[in-house]
C-alpha positions in Angstrom: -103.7 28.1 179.7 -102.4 24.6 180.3 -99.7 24.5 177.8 -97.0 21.9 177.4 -93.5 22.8 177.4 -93.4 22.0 173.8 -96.2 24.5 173.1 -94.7 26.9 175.1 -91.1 26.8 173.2 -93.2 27.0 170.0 -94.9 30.0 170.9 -92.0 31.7 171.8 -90.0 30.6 169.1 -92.8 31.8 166.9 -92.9 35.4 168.6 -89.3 35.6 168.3 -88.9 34.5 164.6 -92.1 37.7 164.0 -90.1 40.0 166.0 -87.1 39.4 164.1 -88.7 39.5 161.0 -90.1 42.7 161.7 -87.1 43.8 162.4 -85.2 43.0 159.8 -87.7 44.3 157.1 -87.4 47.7 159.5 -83.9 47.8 159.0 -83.9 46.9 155.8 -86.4 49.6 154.8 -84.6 51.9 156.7 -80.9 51.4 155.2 -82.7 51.6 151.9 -84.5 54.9 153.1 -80.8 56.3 154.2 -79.0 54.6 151.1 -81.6 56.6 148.5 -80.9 60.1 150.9 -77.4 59.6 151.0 -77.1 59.5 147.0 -79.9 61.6 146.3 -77.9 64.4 148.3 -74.4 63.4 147.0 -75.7 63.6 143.2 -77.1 67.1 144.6 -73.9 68.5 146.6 -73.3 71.5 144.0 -76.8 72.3 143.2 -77.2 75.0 145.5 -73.3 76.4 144.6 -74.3 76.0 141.0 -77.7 78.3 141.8 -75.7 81.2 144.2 -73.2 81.5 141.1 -75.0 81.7 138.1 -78.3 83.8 139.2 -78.0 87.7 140.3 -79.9 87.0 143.8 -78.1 89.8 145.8 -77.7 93.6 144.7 -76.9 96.4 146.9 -79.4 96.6 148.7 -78.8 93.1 149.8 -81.4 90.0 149.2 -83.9 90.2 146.3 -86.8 87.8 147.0 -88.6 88.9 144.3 -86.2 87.3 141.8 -85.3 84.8 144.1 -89.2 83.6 143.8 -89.4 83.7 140.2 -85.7 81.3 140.0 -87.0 79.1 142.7 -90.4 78.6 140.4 -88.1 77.6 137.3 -86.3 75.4 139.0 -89.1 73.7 140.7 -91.1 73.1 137.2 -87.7 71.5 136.2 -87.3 69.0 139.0 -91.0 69.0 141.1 -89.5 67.2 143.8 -87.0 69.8 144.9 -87.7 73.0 147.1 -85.3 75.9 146.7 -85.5 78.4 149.6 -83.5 81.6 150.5 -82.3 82.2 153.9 -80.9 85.5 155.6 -77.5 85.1 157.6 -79.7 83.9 160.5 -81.8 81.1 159.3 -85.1 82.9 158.4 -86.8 82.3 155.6 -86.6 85.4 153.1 -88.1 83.9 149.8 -89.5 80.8 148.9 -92.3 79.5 146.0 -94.0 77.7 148.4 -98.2 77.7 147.8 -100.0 79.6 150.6 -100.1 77.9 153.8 -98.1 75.2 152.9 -94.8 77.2 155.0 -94.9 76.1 158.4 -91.5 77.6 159.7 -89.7 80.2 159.5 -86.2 79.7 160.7 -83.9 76.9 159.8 -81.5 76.1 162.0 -78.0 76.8 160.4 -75.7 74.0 162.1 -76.8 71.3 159.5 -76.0 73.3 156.7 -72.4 74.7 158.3 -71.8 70.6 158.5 -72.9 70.4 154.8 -70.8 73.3 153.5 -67.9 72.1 156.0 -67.9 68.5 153.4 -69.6 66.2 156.6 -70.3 62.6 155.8 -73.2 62.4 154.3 -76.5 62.3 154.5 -77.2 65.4 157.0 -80.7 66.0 157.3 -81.5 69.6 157.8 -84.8 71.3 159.2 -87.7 71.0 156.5 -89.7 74.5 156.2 -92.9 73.0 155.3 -93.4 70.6 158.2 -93.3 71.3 162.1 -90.3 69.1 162.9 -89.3 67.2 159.7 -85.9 66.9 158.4 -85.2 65.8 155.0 -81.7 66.1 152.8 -80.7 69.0 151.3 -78.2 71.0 149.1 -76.9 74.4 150.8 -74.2 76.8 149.5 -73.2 81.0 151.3 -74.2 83.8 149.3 -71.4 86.4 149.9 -71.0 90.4 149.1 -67.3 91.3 148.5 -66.4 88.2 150.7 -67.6 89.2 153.8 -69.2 86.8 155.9 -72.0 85.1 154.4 -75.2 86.8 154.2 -77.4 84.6 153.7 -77.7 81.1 152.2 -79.3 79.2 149.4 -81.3 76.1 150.8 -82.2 73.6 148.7 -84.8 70.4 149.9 -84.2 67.6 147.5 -86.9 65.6 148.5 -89.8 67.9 149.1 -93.6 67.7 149.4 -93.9 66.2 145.7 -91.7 63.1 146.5 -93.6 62.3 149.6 -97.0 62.4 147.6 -95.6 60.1 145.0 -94.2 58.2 147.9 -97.3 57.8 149.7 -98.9 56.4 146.1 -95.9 54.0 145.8 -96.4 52.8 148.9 -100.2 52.0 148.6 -99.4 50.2 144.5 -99.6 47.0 143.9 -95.5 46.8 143.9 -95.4 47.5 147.3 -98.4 44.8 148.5 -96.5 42.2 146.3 -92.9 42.8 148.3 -94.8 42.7 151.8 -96.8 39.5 151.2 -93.4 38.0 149.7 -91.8 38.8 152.9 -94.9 37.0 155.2 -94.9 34.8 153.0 -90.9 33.6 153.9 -91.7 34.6 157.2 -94.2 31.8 157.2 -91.8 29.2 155.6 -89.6 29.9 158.1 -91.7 29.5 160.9 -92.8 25.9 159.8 -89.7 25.0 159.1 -88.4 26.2 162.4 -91.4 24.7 164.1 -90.9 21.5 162.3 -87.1 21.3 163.6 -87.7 22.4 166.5 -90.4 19.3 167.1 -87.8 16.8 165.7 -85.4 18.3 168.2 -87.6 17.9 171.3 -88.9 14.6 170.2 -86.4 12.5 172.9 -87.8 14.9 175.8 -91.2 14.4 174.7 -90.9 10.3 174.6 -89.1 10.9 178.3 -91.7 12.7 179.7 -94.0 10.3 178.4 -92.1 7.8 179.9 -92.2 10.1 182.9 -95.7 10.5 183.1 -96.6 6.8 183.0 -93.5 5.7 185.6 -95.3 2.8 187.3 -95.0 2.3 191.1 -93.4 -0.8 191.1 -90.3 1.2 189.4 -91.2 0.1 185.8 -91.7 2.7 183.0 -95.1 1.7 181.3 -93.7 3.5 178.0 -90.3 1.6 177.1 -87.1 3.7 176.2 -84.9 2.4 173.8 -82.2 0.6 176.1 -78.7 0.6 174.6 -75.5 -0.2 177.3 -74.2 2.0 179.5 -70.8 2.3 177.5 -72.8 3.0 174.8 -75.1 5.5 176.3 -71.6 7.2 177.7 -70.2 7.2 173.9 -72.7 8.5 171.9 -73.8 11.4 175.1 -70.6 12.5 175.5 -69.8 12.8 171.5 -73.2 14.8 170.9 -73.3 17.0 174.1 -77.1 16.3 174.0 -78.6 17.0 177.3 -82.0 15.6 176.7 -80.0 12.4 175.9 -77.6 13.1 178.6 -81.6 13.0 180.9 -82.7 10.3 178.9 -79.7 8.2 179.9 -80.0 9.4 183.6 -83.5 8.9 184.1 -83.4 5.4 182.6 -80.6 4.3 184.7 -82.7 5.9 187.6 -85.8 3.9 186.7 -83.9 0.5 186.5 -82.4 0.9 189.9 -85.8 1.5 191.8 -87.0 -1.0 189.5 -84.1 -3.4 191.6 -84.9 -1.2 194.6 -89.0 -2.1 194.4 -88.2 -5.8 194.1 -85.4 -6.1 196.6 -88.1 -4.6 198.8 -90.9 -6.8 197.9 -88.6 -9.8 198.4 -87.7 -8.5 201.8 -91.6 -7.6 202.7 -92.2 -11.1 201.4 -89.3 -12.7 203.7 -90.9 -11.0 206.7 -94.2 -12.1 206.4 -93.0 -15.7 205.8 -90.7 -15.3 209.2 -93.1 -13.5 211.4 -95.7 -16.5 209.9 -92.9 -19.4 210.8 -92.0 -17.6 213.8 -95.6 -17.4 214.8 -95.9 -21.2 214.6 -92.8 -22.1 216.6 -94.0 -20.1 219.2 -97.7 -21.4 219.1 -96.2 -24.7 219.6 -94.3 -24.4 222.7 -96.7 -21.9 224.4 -100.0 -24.5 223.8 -97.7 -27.3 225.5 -96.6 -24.9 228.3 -100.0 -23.5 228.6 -102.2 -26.7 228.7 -99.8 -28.4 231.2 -99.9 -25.6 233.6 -103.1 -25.1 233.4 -103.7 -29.3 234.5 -101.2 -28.6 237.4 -103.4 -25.8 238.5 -106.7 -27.9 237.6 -105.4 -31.2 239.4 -103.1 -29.4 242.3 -105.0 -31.8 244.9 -105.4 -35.1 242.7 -101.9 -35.3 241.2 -99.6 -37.1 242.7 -96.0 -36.1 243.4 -94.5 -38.0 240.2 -96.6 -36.9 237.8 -96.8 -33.1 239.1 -93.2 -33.4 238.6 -93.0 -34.7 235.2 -95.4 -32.1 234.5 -93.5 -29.3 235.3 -90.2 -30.8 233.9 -92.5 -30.7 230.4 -93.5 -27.2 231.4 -90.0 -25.9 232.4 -88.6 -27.5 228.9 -91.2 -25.5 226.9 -90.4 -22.1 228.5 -86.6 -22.8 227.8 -88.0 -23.3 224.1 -89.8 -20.3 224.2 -86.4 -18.1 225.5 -84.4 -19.9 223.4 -86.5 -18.7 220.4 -86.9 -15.2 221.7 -83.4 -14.8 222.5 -82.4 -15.6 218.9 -85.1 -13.7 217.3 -83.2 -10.8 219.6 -80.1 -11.8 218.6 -81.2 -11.5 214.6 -82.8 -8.4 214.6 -79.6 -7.3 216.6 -77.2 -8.3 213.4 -80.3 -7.1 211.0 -79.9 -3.4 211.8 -76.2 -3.3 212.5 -76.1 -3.3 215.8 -73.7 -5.9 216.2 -69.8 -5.5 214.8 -67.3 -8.4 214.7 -64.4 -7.6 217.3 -61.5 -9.1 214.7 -58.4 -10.9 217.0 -56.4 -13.4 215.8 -57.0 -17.1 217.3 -56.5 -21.0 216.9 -59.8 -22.7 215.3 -58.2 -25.8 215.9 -58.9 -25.4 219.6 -62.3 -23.4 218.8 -63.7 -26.7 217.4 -62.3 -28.8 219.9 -64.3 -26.7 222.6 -67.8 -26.7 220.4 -66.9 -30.7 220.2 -66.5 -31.2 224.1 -69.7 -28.8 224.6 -71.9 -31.1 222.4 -70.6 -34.6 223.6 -73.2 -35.1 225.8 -76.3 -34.3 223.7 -74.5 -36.1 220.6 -73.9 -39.3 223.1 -77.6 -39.0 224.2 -79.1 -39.7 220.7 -76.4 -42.0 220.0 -74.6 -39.7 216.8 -70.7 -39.8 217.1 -69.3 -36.4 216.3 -65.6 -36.6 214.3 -62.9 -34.1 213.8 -60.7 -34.1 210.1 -58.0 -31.5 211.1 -54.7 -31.6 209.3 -51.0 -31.0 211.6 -50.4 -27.4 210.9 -53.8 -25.4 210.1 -52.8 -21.0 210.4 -54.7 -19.3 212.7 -57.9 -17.0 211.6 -58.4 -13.5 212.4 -62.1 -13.4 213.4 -64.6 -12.8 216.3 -63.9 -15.4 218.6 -67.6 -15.1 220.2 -69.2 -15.0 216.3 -67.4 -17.8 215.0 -68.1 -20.2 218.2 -71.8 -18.8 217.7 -71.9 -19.9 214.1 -70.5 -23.8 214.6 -72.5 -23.9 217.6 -75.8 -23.4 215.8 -74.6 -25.7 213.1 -73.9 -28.5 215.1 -76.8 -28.3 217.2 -78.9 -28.1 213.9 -77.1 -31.4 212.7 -77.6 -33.3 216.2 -81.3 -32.6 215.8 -81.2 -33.7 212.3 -78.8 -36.8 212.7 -80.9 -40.2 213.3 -79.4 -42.6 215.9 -76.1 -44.4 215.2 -75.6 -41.3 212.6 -72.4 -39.3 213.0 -71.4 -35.4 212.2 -68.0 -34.6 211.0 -65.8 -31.3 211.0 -63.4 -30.7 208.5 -60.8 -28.2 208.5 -58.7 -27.5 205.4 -57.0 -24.5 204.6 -55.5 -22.8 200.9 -54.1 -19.2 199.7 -55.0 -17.3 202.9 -58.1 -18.9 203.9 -58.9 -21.9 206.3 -62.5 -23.5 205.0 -64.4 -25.2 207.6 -67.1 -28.1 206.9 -69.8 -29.4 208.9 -71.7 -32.4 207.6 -73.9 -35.1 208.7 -75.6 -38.2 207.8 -79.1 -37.1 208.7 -82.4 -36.5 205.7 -80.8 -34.0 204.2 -82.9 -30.9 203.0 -85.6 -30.9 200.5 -84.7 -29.5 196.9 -88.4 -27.1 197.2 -86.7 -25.7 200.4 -82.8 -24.9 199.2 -83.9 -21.9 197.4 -83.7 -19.2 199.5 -82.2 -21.4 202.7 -80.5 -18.4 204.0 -82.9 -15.7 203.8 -85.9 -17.0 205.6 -86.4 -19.6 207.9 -87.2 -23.2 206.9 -91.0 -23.6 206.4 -93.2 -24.9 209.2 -93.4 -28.6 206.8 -89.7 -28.8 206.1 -87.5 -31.5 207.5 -85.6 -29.0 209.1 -88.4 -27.0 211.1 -87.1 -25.0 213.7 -83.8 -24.9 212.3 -84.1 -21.8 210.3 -83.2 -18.5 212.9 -79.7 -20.4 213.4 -79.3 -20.6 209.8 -80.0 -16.8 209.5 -77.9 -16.1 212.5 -75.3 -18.0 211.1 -75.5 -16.1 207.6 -75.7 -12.3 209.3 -72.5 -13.2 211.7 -70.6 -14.7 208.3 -71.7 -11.6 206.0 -70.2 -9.2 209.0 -66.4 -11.8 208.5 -66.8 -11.2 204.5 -68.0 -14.7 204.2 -70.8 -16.6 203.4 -72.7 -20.2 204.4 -72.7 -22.8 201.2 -74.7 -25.5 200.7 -72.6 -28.3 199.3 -74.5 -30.8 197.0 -73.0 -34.4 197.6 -74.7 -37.7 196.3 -76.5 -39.2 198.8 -78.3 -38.2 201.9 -77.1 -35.7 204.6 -76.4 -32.1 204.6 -73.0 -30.1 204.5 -71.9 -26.8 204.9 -69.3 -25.1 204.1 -68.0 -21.3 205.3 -64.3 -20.0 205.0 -62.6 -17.3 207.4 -59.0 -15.4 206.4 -56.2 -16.9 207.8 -53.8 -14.6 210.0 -50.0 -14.0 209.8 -48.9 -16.6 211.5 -49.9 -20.3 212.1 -50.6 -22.7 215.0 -49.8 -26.1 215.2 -53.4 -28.6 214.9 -53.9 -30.4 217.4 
């Protein structure tokens, strides 16, 4: 049977709650069977005493069944339920008034009535003559001759044959029916109230596996749980000692952070299909140029004429050093990506860090006419960074803004430094960046319209080496056109003069 685990609880918690009912109306039945025996036989302690003294059962020829039969009749017409027996010094059965064929032993073993005689607690149950192996109470005193050892006994059944055939008629009445359907009947009550509880109880594990059940594979539960805070959810666990809440809590927690997971993922799958797309372009670019003009110098080899086979392959040679360049950085990303790649931290003046980047881009920066400018102030501490990363990072920067600068346009570098930490800005007089393309600037390249196409691996590069320092890249919005950025490093112990 497919059975939920609710069902299942319920049908064991039914079972047990029979069971134990059962039980109990065994028990009770029984300590009421043992409670009537034990006073029954208490009431009836000197009974068989009170029957050795005041009868002549013994002469000297020793027992005398004869009158012992016509006693034990008396007695029995008197009180039908009890059975009076006389037993020799061994146990066997000498003279009873039982009807014919109704005797089915005869011996009784003597150790339960030695116990009786001795003043055992009570009840002792001692072997009943009329059945095969019953044992019922009883009332046993010694007959003795001049007080010699006794020989024989007086054995009285207090509850014989009679009692068990009123018993049996008891037990079939109307009385009886009434007491057994009262007790199903609280058996009942108690099992749907129990069930009842018990669903109440289970109702937070059955909303969770709901929940469960529908979990959606973008990390969002289709069936809400009620969401309270997580100091909340920690208060009112840890006062209760619920442990459904306690999974509740957990698996709600669990569900939000692959919910954060999925996204994070989808964002990421959706920044790698927009680089591999802009990478894609940057290289179809380059590669058509180099392709087509390669392919003319091996079309026109005879009819070109030294000049212009030259200029070709100058064109040809500057798109393949496109081409490397791009590849190389698309290297050097997926390099600082997966880790591969961990700052080397040594203590150095940026001062003289920017003044080499400036001296390496004079040249380019004088051949599109942009004057490059240096704000340092006297005393700026040095940094403790990778020398190799850093130079990397204002390399890229600057080469981005001489790309981006128009002619007679000019870059500056600004160095400033407060509480520990030297700040280092880079701006230019160029377009500036388009508001549609600032979201997201440094975690995918710039699209293949954008002002700044081509532009985006060293912004990525630049954000990877930073995040390794403990820093980041900032766009700084400023009226008017032109871009700055802004990144800060931590300065060392001691400081260097600025240049």
């Amino acid at each position: 049977m497919n059975l939920t685990l609710t069902q299942r609880l319920s049908i064991v918690f039914a079972v047990l709650l029979l069971a134990c009912c059962g039980a109990s109306a065994w028990l009770q039945i029984r300590s009421s069977d043992l409670h009537e025996k034990e006073v029954v036989q208490g009431l009836s302690r000197g009974l068989a005493q009170h029957i050795a003294q005041s009868a002549p059962l013994m002469d000297d020829n020793g027992l005398r069944p004869d009158a012992v039969r016509r006693l034990f009749s008396q007695l029995m017409v008197v009180n039908p339920s009890v059975e009076v027996y006389l037993l020799d010094s061994e146990g066997h059965v000498q003279g009873d008034d039982a009807p014919p064929g109704h005797l089915k032993r005869e011996q009784v073993n003597l150790e339960p009535l030695r116990r009786f005689i001795a003043g055992d607690t009570l009840p002792i149950l001692g072997d009943d003559p009329r059945s095969v192996d019953g044992r019922k109470v009883f009332s046993a005193a010694p007959l003795r001759m001049n007080g010699d050892a006794p020989a024989g006994y007086i054995y009285v059944v207090l509850l014989g044959e009679a009692h068990d055939e009123l018993a049996a008629r008891v037990a079939a009445s109307s009385v009886l029916r009434t007491t057994l359907w009262s007790m199903a009947l609280v058996a009942l009550l108690g099992l749907v109230a129990g069930l009842v509880a018990f669903r109440l109880i289970t109702r937070p594990l059955r909303r969770l596996t709901e929940a469960m059940r529908h979990f959606d594979a973008d990390g969002e539960p289709r069936v809400p749980i009620p969401a309270t805070s997580p100091g909340t959810q920690r208060a009112s666990t840890a006062g209760r000692g619920d442990e459904i809440a306690v999974l509740e809590t957990a698996f709600t927690q669990m569900a939000e952070r692959i919910g954060e997971q999925w996204r994070a993922l989808t964002r990421q799958d959706q920044q790698r299909r927009e680089l591999v797309a802009n990478i894609s372009h940057d290289l179809r670019t380059p590669l058509t140029s180099l392709h087509g003009y390669l392919e003319t110098l091996s079309l026109k080899a005879d009819t070109l004429g030294e000049t212009e086979r030259k200029r070709y392959l100058a064109i040809a040679l500057a798109q393949s050093v496109k081409v490397g360049a791009l590849a190389q950085a698309l290297f050097e990303l997926a390099r600082l990506e997966y880790g591969f790649v961990q700052p080397a931290l040594e203590e150095f003046s940026l001062v003289d860090l920017v003044q080499d980047v400036l001296q390496k881009f004079e040249l380019p920066a004088e051949a599109r006419h942009v004057r490059l400018r240096a704000d340092v102030p006297l005393r700026v501490p040095n940094v403790s960074a990778d020398l190799g990363m850093i130079e990397r990072v204002l390399t890229n920067l600057l080469d981005n803004a001489i790309r981006h600068t128009p002619a007679d346009g000019t870059i500056d570098i600004a160095l400033t430094s407060r509480e520990g930490r030297v700040t280092v800005t880079v701006s230019d007089t160029g377009p500036g960046i388009p508001e549609a393309l600032r979201e997201g600037l440094f975690q995918r390249p710039f699209s293949s319209g954008g002002a700044h196409r081509g532009g985006g691996l060293g912004l990525l590069i630049v954000q990877r080496m930073l995040q390794l320092h403990r820093s980041e890249i900032r766009l700084i919005e400023r009226a008017g056109p032109g871009t700055t950025f802004s990144f800060e490093l931590a300065a060392a112990g001691s400081a260097a003069n600025g240049a």
